[in-house]
N, C-alpha and C positions, 0 to 999 in steps of 0.2 A: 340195194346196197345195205348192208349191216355190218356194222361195226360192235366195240367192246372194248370198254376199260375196265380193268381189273387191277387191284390193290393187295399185294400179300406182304403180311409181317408175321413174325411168327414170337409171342411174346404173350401176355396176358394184360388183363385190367381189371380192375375189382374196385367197390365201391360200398357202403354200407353206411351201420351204425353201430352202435358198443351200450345196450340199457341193462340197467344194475338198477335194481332195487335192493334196500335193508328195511328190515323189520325189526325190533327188540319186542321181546315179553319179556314181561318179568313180577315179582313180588316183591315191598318192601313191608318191614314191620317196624313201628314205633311205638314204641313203651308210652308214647301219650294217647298215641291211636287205639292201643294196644287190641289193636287185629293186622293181620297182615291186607293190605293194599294193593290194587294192580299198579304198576308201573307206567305211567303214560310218555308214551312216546310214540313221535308221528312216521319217525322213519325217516327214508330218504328215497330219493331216483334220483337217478343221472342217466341222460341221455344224449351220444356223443356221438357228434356224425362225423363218418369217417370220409372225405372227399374222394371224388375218383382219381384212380392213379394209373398210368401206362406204364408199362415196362416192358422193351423189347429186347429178346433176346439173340434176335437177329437182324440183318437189316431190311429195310421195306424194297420191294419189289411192287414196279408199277409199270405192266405192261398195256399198250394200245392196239388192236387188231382191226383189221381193215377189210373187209368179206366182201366185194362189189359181185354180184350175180350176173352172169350173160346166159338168158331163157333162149332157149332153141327148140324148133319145131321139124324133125326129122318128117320128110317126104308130108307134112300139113297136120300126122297125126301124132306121132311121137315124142311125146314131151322132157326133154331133160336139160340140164344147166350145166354151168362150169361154174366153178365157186374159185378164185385165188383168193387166198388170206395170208397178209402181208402181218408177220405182228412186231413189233420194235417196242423193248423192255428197258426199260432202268432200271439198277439194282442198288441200292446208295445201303450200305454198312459201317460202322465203325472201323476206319482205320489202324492199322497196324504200324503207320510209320506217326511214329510222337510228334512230326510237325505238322501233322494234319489231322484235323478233327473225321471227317468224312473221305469212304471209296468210292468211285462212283465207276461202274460198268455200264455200256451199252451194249446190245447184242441186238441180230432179229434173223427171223426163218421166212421160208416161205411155203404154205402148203399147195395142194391144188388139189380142189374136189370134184365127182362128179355126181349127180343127181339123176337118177333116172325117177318120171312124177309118175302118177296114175293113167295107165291105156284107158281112151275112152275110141274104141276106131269105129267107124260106122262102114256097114258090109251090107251085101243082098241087093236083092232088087231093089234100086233109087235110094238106095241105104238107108235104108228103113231100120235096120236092127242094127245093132248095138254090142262089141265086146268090150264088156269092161275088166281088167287086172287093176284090183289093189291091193287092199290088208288082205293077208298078213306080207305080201310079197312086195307091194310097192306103195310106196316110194323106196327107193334102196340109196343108199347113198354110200362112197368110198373116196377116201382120199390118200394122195403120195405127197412123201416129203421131196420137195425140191430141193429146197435148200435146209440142211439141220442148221439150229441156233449157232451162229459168228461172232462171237465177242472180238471186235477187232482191236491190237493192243495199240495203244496212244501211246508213246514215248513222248515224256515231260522234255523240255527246250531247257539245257543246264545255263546258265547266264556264267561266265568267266570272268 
């Protein structure tokens, strides 16, 4: 059996820092001095860290898939499976009605696949010898939709 969670948001995040250095050069001249002088100064940095930030511009999708395998052995040599995957999603967005912060959608599908694995048959006298099919032809594997994705609608219970 294998299964799979899977997490989509579609938004960005970014995170850093902002460093600035100053330097001054310069000349002064004093009639006591009387030559011109370098200007001493140490300058400055600053270095400013910018904290990570989220920002989603849509809402997160979090779906669960469920793949349980049943291996079959057609007539002892034949190897192939049946794969169902069951997947059940949540979608949670930003609401569009002002008394509610969060949308929240469920939906799920169902696929069904089949696997045909690597022929290993053994033939000949006392089967001694060996036909093997693989790469590039097998494993092969294809799947149908049984069921496409169902968001089934929930009607809210109005209180009078």
């Amino acid at each position: 059996m294998r299964g799979h969670i899977k997490a989509e948001a579609g938004g960005r995040a970014s995170a850093g820092f902002n460093y600035v250095r100053g330097v001054r050069y310069g000349i002064e001249y004093r009639a006591q001095w009387g030559e011109f002088r370098r200007v001493k100064d140490p300058g400055y940095e600053s270095i400013t860290k910018k904290p990570l930030a989220l920002q989603f511009y849509s809402g997160v999708v979090l779906s669960v898939s469920f793949i349980p395998q049943i291996n079959v052995k057609m007539w002892g040599v034949i190897p192939w499976a049946i794969r169902p995957e069951i997947v059940l999603a949540l979608d949670i967005s930003s609401s569009k009605v002002p008394s509610c912060r969060y949308d929240f959608e469920l939906s799920y599908s169902l696929r069904l696949g089949f696997l045909l694995k690597q022929l290993n048959i053994p033939f000949g006298p006392g089967k001694r010898w060996r036909f093997k099919l693989g790469s590039p032809f097998l494993p092969f594997e294809m799947s149908f939709t049984l069921l496409p994705t169902v968001s089934p609608v929930i009607q809210p219970k109005h209180l009078h």
